[in-house]
N, C-alpha and C positions, 0 to 999 in steps of 0.2 A: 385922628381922621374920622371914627366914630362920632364924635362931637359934633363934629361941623354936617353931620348927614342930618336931618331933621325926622327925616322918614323912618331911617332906620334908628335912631331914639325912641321916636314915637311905638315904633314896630314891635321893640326890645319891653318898651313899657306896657304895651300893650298884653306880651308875652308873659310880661314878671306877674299881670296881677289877674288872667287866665288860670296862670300855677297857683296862684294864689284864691280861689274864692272865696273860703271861711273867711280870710283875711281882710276883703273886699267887703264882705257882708256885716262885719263883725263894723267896720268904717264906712 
């Protein structure tokens, strides 16, 4: 059901790479 949301993918991804900045920065 997750899947088929777009928003909420987007939202989640949005989220992962927040948590993440080194990670972000580092790429």
């Amino acid at each position: 059901a997750v899947l088929k949301n777009p928003d909420f993918f987007e939202e989640m991804l949005k989220s992962d790479l927040l948590s993440q900045p080194v990670e972000l920065n580092v790429s």
